[in-house]
Backbone as numpy.savetxt, mean C-alpha at the origin, in Angstrom:
# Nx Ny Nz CAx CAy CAz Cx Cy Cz
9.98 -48.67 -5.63 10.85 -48.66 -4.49 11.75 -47.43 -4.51
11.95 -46.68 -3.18 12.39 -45.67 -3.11 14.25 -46.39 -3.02
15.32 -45.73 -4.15 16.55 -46.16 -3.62 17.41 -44.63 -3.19
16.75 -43.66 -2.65 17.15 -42.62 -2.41 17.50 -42.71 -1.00
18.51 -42.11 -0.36 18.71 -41.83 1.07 17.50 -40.98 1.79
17.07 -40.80 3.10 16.47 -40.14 3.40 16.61 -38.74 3.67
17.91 -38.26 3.67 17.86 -37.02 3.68 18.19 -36.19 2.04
18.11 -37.03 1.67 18.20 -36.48 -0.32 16.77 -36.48 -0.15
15.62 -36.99 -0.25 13.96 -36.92 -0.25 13.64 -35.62 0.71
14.20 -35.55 1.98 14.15 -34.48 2.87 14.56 -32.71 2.26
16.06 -33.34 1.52 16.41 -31.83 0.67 15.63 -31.69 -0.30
15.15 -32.45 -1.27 14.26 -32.23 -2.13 12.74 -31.52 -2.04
12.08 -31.87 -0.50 10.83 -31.56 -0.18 11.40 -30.23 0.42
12.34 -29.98 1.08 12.20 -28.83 1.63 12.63 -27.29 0.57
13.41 -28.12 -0.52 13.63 -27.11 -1.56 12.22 -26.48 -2.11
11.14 -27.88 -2.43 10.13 -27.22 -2.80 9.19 -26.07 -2.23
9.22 -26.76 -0.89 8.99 -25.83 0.01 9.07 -24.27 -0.40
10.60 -24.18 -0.13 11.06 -22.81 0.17 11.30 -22.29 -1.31
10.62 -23.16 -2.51 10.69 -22.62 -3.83 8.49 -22.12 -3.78
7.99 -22.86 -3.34 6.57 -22.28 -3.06 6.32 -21.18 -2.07
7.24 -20.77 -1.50 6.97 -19.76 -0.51 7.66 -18.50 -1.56
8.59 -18.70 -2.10 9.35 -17.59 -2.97 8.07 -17.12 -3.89
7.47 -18.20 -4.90 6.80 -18.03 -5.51 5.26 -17.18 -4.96
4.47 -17.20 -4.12 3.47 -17.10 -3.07 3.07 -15.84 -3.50
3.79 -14.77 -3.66 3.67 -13.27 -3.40 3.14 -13.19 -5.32
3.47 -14.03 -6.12 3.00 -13.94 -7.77 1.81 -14.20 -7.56
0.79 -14.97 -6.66 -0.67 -15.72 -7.02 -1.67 -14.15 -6.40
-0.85 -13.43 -5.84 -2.09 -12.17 -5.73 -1.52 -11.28 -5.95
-2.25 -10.43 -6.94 -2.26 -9.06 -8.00 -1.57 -7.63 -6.87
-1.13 -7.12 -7.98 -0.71 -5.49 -7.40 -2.03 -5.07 -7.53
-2.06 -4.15 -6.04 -3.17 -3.02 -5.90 -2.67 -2.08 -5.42
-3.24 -1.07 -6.63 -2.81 0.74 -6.69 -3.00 1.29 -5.27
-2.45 2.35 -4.80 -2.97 2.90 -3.64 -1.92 3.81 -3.25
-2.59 5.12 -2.49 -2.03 6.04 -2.49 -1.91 6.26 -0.46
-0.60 6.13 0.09 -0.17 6.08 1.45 -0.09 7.55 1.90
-0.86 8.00 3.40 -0.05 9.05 3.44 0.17 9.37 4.96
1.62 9.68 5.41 2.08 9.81 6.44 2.63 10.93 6.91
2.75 11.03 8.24 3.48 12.58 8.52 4.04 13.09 8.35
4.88 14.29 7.34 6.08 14.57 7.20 7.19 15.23 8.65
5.91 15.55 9.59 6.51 16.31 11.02 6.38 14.88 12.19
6.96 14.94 12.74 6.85 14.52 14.74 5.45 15.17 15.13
5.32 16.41 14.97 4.16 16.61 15.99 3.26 16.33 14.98
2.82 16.23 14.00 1.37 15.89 13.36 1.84 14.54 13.80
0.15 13.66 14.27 -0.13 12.50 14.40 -1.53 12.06 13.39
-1.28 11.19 12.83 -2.44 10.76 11.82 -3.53 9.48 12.48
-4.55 10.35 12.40 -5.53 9.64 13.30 -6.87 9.02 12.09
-8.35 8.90 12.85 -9.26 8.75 11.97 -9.73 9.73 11.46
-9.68 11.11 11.71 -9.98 12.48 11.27 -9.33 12.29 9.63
-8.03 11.64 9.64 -7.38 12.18 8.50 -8.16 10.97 7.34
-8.37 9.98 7.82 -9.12 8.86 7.38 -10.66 9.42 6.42
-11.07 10.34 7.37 -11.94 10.87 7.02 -12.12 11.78 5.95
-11.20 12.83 6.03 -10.60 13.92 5.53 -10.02 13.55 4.14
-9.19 12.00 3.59 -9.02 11.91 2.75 -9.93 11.08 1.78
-11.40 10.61 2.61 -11.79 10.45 1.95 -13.27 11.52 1.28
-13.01 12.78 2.10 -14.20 13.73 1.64 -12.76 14.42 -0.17
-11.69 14.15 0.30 -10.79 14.54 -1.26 -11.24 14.32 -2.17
-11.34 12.98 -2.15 -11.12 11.53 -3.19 -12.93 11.96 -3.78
-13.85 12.36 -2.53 -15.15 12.73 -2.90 -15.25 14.03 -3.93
-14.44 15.21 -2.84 -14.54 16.29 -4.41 -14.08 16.23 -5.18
-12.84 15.54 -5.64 -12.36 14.87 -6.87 -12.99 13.85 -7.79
-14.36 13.29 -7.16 -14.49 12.39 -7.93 -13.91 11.08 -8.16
-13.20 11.05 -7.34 -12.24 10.15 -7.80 -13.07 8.59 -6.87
-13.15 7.23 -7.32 -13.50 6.27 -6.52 -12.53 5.50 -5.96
-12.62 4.63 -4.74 -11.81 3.96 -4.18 -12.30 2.82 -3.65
-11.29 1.51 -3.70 -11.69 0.49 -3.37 -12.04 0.65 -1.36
-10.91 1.26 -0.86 -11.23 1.19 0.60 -10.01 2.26 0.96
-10.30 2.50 2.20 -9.25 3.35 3.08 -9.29 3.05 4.07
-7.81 2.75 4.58 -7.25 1.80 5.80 -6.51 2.79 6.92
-6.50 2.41 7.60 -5.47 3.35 8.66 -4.74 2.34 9.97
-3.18 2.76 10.11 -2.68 1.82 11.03 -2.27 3.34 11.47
-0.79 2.90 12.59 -0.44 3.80 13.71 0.12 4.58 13.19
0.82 4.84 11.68 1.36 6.18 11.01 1.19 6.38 9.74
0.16 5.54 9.44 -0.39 6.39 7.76 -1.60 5.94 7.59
-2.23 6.19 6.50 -3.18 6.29 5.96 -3.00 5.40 4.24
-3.97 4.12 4.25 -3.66 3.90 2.67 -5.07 4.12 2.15
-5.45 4.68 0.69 -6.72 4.48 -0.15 -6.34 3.39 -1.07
-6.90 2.68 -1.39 -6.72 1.48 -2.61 -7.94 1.76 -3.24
-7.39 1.94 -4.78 -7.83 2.10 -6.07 -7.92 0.80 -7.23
-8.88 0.96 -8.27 -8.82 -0.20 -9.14 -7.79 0.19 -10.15
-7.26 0.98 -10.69 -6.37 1.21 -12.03 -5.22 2.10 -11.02
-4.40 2.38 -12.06 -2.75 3.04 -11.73 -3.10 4.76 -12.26
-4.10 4.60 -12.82 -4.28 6.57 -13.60 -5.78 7.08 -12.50
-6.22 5.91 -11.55 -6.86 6.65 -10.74 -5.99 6.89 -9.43
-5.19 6.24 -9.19 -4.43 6.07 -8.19 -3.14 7.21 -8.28
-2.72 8.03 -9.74 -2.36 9.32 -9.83 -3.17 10.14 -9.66
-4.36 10.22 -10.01 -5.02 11.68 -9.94 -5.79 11.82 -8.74
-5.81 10.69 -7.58 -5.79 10.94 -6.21 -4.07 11.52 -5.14
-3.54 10.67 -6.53 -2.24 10.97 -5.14 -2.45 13.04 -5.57
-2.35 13.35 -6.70 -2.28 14.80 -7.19 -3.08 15.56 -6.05
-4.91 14.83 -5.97 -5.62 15.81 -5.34 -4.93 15.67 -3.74
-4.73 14.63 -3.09 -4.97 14.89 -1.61 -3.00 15.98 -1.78
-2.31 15.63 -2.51 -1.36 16.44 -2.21 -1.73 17.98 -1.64
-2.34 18.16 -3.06 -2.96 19.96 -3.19 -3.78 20.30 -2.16
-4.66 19.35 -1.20 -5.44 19.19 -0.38 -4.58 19.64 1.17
-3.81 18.75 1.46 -2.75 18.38 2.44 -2.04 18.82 2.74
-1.10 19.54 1.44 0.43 20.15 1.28 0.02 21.91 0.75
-1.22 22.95 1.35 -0.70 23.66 0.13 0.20 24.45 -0.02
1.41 24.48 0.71 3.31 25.10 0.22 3.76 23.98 0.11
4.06 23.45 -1.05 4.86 22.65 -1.85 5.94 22.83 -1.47
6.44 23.85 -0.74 8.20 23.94 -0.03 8.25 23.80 1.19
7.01 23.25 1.91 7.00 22.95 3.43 6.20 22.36 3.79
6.58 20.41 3.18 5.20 19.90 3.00 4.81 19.08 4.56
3.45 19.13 5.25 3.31 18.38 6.71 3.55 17.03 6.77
3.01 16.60 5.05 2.27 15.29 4.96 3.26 14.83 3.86
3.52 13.33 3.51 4.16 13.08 2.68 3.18 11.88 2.27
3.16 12.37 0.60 1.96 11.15 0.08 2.69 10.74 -1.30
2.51 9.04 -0.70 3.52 8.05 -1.80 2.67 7.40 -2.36
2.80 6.92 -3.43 1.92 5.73 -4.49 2.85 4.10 -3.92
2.30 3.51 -3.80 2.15 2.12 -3.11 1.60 1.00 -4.51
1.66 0.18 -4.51 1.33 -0.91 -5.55 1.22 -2.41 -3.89
């Protein structure tokens, strides 16, 4: 027999609740991946660049799980964190080459 009030059973279920939703984001893994977006207004990043970073990742050697594109960047997802540096390195050198006036800005993502 329940001798609890009904809204003590109510706070209890909804704590769990909002203690399983906190938790949610632990049951799937970090994946490496290297983002890259415009550093200017007038460059717009389209499927060209989609393309483009993945002929990089090709002369580098380097493999990738996939490459995504929404309305202002570009992500590659990688299996390890030391392939996911030595792509962010190449498309920089690729992308940026004056390091003091860069178009493109390329971040490592997890």
């Amino acid at each position: 027999m329940n001798r609890y009030p009904l809204w003590k059973n109510l706070l209890i279920g909804l704590v769990l609740i909002c203690g399983l939703l906190y938790t949610l984001p632990n049951f799937f893994g970090e994946v490496p991946a290297v983002q890259v977006s415009s550093a200017k207004a007038t460059l717009k990043i389209d499927t060209a660049m989609e393309a483009q970073i993945e002929g990089i990742l090709q002369r580098a050697n380097l493999v990738h799980t996939g490459i995504f594109s929404d309305a202002n960047s570009v992500r590659a997802r990688f299996d390890n964190t030391d392939t996911q540096l030595q792509a962010k390195d190449a498309i920089e050198r690729a992308l940026n080459p004056d390091p003091a006036d860069p178009s493109y800005v390329v971040a490592l993502n997890l």
